[in-house]
C-alpha positions in Angstrom: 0.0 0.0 0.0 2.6 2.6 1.2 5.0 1.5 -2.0 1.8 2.0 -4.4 0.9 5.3 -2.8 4.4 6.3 -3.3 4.2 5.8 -7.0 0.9 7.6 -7.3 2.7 10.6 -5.0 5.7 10.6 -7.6 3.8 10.6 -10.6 1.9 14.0 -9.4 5.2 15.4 -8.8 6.5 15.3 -12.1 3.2 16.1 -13.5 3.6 19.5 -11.2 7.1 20.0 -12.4 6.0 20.3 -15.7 3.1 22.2 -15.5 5.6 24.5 -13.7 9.0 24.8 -14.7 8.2 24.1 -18.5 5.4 27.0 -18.4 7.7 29.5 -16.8 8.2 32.0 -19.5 4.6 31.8 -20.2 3.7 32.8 -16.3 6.1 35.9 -17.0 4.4 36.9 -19.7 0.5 36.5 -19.5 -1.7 37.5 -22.4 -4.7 40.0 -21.9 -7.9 40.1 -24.7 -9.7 42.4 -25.5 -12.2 41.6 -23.1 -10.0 41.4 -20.1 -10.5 44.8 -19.5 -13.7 44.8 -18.9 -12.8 42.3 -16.2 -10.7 44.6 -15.0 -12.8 47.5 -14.8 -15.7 45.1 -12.9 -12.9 43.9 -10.6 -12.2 47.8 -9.5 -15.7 47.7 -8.3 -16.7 47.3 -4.7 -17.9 43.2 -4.2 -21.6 44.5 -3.5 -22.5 47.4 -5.5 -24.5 46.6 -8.6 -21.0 47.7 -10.9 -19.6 44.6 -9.5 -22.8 42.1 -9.3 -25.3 43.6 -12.3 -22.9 44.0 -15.1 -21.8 42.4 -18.9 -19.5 39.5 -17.1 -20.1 36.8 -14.1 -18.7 38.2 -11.5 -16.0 35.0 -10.1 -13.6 35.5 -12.3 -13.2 39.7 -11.4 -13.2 38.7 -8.2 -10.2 36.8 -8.7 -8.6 39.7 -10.2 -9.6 41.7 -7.0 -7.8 39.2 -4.6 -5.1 39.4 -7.3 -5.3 43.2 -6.7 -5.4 43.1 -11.0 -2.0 41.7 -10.9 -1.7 40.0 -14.1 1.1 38.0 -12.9 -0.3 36.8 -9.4 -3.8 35.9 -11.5 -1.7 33.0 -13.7 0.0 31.8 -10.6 -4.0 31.2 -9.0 -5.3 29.7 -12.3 -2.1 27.5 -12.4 -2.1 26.6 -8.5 -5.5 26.0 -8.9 -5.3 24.0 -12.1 -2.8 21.6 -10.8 -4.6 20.8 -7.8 -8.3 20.1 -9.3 -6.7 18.0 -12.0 -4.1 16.1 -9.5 -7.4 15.5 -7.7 -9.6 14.2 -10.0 -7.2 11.9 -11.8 -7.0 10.7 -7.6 -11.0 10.2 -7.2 -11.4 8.4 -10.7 -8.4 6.1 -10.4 -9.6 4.7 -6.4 -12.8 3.0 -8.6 -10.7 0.6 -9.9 -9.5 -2.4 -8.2 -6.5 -3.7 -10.6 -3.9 -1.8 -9.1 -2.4 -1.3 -13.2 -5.6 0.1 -14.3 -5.7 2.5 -11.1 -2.8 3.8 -12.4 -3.0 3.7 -16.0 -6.2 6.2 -15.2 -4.4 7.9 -13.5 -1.4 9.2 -15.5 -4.4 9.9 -18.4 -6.2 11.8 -16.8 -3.4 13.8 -15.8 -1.8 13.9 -19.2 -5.2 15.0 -20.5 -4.8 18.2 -18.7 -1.8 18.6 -20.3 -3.3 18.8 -23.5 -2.6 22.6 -25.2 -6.7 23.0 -25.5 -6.9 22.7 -22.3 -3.7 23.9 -20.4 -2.9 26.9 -22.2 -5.9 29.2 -21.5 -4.0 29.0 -17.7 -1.6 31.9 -18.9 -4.7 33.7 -20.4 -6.3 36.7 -18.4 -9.8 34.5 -19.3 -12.5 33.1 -17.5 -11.4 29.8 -19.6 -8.8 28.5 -16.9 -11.0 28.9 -13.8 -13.9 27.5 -15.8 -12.5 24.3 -16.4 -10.8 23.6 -13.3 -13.9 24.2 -11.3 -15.4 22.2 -13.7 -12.9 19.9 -12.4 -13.4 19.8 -8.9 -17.6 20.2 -9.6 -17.1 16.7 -11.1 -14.3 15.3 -7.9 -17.3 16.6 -5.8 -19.8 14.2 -7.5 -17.4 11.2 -7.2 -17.3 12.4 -3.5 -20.3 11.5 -2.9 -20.9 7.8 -4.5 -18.1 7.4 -1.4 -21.1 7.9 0.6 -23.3 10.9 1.8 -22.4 13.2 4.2 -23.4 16.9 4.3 -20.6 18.7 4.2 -19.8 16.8 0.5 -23.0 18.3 -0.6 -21.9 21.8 0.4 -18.9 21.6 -1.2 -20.5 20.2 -4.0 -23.2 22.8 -4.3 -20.9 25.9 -3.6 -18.4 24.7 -6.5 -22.2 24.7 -8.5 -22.7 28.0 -7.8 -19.5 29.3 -8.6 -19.2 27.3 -11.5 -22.4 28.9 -13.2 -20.9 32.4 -12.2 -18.0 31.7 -14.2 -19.3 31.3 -17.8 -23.3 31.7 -18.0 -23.8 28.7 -20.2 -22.5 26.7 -17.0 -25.7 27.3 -15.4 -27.5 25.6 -18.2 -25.7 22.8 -17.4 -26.4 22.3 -14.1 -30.2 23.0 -15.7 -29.1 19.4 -17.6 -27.6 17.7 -14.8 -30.3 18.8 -12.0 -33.0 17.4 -14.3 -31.3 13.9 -15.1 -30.6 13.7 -11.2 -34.5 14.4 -11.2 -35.2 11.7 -13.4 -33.0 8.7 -11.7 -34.9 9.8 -8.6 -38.1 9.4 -10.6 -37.8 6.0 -11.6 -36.0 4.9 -8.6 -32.3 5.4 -9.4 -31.4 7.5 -7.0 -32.4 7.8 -3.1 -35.0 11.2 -3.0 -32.1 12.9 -0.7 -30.6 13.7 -4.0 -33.5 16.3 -4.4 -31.5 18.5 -2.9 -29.2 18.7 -5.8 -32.5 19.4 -8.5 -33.4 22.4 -6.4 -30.4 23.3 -5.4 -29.0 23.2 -9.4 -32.3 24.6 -10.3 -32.0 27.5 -7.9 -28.4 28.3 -9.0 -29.4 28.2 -12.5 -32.3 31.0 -12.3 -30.3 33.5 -9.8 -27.4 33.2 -12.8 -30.5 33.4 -15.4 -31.6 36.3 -13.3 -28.5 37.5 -13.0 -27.9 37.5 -16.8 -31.2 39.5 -17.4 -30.9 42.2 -14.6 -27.6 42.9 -16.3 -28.6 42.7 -19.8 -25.8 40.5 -20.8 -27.5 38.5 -23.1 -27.9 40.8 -25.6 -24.7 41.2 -27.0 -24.6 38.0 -28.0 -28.1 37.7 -29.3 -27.2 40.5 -31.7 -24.1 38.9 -33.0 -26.5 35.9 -33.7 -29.6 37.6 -34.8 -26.8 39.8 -37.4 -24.6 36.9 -38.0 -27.3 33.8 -38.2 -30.7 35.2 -38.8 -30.7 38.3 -40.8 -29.0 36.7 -44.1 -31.5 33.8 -44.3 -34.6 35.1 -46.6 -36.5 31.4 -45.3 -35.7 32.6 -41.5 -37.1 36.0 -41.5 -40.8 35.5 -41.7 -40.6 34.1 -38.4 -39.2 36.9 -36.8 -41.1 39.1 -38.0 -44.3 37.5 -37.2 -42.7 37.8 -34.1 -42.6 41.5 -34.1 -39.0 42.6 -35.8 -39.0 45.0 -37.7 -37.5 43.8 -40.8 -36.6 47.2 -42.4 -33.8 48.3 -45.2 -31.5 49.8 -42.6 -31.6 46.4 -40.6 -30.9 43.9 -43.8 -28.4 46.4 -44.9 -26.6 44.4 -41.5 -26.9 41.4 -42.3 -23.5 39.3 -41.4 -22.6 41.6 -38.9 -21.3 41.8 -35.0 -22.7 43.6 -32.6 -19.5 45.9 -32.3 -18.7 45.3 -36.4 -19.2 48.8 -39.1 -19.0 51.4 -36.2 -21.4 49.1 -34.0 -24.1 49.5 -36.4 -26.4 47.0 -34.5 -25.9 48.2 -31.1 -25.9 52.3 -32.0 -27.1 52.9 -35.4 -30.7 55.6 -34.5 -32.4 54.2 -37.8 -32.4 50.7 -35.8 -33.8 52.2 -32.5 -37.4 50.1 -33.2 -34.6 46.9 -33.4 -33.0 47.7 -30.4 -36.2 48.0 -28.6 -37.8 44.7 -29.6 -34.8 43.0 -29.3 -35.0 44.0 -25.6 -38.3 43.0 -25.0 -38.7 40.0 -27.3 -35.6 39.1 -28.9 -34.5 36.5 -26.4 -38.2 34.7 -26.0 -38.9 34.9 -30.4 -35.4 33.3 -30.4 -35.9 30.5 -27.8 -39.2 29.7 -30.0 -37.4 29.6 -33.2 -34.9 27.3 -31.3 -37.9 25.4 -30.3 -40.1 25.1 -33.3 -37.4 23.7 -34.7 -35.6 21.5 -32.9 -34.1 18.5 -35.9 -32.7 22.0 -38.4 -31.1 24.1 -35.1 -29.3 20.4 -33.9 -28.3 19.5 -37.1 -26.6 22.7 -37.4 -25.3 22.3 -34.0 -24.2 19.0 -34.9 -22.0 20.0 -38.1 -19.9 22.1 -36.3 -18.8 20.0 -33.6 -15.6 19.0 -35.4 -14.7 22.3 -35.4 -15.6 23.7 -32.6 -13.8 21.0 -30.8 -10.7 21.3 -32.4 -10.0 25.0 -32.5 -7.2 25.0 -35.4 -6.8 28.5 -33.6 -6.5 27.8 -30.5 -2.8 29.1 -30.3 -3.3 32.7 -30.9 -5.6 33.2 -27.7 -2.5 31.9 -25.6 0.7 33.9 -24.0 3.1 34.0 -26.7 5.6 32.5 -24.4 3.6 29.5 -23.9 4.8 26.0 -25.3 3.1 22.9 -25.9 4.0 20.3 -23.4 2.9 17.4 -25.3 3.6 16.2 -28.7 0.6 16.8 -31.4 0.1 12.9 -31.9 0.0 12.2 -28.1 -2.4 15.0 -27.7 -4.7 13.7 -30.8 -4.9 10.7 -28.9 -6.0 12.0 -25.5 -8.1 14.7 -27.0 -9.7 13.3 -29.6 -10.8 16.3 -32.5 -11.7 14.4 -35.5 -14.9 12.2 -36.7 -16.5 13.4 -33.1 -20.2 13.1 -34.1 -19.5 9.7 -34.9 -17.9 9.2 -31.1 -20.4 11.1 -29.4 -23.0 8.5 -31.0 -20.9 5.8 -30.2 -20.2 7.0 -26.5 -24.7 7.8 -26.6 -24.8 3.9 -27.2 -22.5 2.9 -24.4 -24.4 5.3 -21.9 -27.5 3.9 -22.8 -26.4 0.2 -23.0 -24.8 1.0 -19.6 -28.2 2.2 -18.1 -30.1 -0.7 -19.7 -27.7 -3.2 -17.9 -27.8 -0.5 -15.0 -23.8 -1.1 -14.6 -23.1 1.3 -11.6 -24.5 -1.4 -9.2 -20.5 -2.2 -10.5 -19.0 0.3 -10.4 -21.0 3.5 -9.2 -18.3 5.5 -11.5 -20.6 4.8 -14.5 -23.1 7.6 -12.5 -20.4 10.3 -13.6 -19.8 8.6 -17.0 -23.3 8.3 -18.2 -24.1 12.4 -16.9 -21.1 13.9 -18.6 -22.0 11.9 -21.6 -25.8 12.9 -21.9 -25.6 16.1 -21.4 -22.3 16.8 -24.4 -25.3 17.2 -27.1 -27.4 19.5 -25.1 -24.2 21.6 -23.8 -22.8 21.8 -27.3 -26.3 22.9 -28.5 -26.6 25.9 -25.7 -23.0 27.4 -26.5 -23.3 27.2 -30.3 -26.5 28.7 -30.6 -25.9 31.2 -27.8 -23.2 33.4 -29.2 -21.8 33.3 -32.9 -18.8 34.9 -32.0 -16.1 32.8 -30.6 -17.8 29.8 -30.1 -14.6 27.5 -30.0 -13.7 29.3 -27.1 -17.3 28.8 -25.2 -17.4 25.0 -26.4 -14.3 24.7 -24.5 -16.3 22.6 -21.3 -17.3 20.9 -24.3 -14.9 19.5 -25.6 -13.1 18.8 -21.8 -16.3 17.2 -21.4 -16.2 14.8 -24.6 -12.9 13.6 -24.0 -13.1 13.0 -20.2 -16.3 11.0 -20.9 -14.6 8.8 -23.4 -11.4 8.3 -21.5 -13.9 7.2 -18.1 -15.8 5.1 -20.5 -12.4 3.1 -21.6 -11.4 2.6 -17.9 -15.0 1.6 -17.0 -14.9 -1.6 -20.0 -11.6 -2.2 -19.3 -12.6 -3.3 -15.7 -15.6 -4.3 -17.1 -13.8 -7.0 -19.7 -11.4 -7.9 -17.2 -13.9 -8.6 -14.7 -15.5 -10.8 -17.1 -12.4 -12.7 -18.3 -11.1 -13.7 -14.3 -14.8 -15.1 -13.9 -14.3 -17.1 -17.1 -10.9 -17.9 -16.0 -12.5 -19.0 -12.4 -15.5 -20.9 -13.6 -12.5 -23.2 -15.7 -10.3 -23.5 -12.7 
């Protein structure tokens, strides 16, 4: 025990070593976007006033820059810190499922090279939400494997404060709770799960419509609902009689914007007088017309959600968010392999198959790991869905979680049949001998 512990202990060393002393240069020299600022600016704010709370950004990660006292420097150092520990720790919490003492350890060292992986380690360096997203992400999932240990409360605090300041990272990480909360609801439904776990469905549900709340006191939302509403709606002639019915008003001066951002030819969407009556429905019925469209048409909008999941996922340009100090710690090929960016509707529908197989044969009464598994993996589609048709700009960067989420799943889902065929072999072997 003490000699495999040791192993496990030196393993997370080097890991640290390299996230630190090969990422050095990039720590020295973190990168700022163009939206850092407004991070910034929030972060100057005092914590309770509504120009910290009721403003364009979730307020966790300014808040971090306030404890950073907007040192650039110190921020990285957190994200880093942080970054090391939630992955260190989940790699831990996954690999104590497994019985074979090589399998503990082979899921180990992936799940720790996985973090490695550029998509996923080099927003660390970035003055972004990005880093702290994923890492609570990270721990939100440690908390759930927590908890098939056995129930105590103060896991389900922890759990539900990394909830709640996972949703006020990124707002599309409240609609994931949204997805989680009401699968939780349904195990509990048919019998699944013990009704305790209710607390997590209102909790997740709660969380979800302060951040939704949140989102609407501060107007947030409609930035990006003009970049899609320029960007997606206005250039399709077969789109526009819906909105209109809806009360747009489809007028010369609007279509003369069609395939534009919000902040694109002067702002023309956001300031232009002549597309006041815009602004003004947009405000009051933009966001509900929009849900409907997404709605009414549920098989066209996930079809299109669908066909860019390839490259979304693999963010060819990835690179130029990043510090331009900051070097890739793995080779490409070892990182194609570990985060898989190619033919990925064909493994989401493949990974579908094995949660559903898995539920049929209910295989957590084997392992309770296949709980976490069979979550991440039905809610990929949904999550995907939400980020790409919430915002057309950037949406590599929001589909992030996605793609940590895709991979993670599929790595879990190799460890889990491993066991699972091994299992089955030794009784073969047994029933033989």
């Amino acid at each position: 025990m003490k000699i495999r512990n040791f192993i496990y202990i030196i393993v997370f060393l080097v890991y640290a070593f390299l996230r630190v002393f090969t990422t050095i240069p990039a720590i020295n020299a973190p990168r700022d976007l163009a939206d850092t600022d407004i991070y910034v600016r929030i972060s100057t704010q005092p914590i309770l006033s509504d120009e910290f709370l009721y403003v364009d950004r979730p307020f966790v990660f300014p808040l971090l820059l306030q404890i950073a006292n907007q040192e650039f420097r110190h921020t990285v150092i957190f994200q880093l810190g942080l970054t090391i520990l939630a992955w260190g720790v989940l790699a831990w919490s996954i690999s104590t499922f497994f019985k074979n003492n090589l399998l503990r350890l082979f899921s180990f060292v992936i799940i720790l090279a996985l973090s490695l992986v550029r998509h996923l380690a080099g927003w660390d360096f970035v003055l972004m939400t990005e880093s702290l997203s994923l890492s609570i992400f990270a721990l939100f999932i440690v908390s759930g494997i927590w908890l098939l240990r056995g129930w105590k409360i103060y896991k389900v605090i922890i759990c539900l404060i990394l909830a709640f300041l996972f949703a006020f990272t990124r707002d599309t990480n409240a609609y994931l709770l949204l997805m989680f909360g009401g699968l939780i609801l349904i195990s509990i439904f048919i019998r699944w799960l013990n009704k305790k776990f209710l607390i997590f469905v209102f909790g997740f549900f709660i969380i979800y419509f302060f951040s939704n709340l949140n989102a609407d006191l501060s107007q947030r939302w409609i930035f990006p609902l003009t970049n899609v509403i320029g960007k997606r709606i206005l250039p399709r002639p077969d789109v526009l009689p819906t909105f209109e019915a809806c009360g747009m008003p489809i007028t010369p001066e609007l279509l003369s914007a069609a395939g534009l951002y919000a902040n694109e030819n002067n702002r023309q969407l956001s300031v232009d007088p002549a597309l006041e009556g815009f602004r003004v429905w947009l405000a009051e019925d933009g966001k509900s017309c929009y849900m409907k469209w997404l709605i009414l048409n549920p098989i066209s909008t996930a079809q299109d959600a669908l066909k860019e999941l390839d490259a979304m996922i693999y963010f060819e340009w990835v690179g130029g968010y990043f510090s331009r100090r900051y070097q890739d710690i793995l080779p490409s090929r070892v990182e194609r392999v570990l985060y898989p960016v190619y033919f990925l509707p064909y493994l989401l529908v493949g990974l579908t198959l094995i949660a559903f197989y898995s539920i049929f044969k209910q295989s957590w009464r084997e392992n309770p790991l296949w709980i976490i598994a069979i979550m991440l993996c039905l809610t990929i589609f949904p999550h995907l869905y939400i980020t790409w048709h919430g915002d057309d700009m950037a949406p590599e960067r929001h589909a992030l979680s996605v793609g940590m989420q895709l991979s993670l799943t599929m790595w879990l889902f190799v460890f889990l049949l491993i066991e699972k065929i091994h299992n089955k072999y030794l009784g073969v072997l047994n029933n033989k001998l």
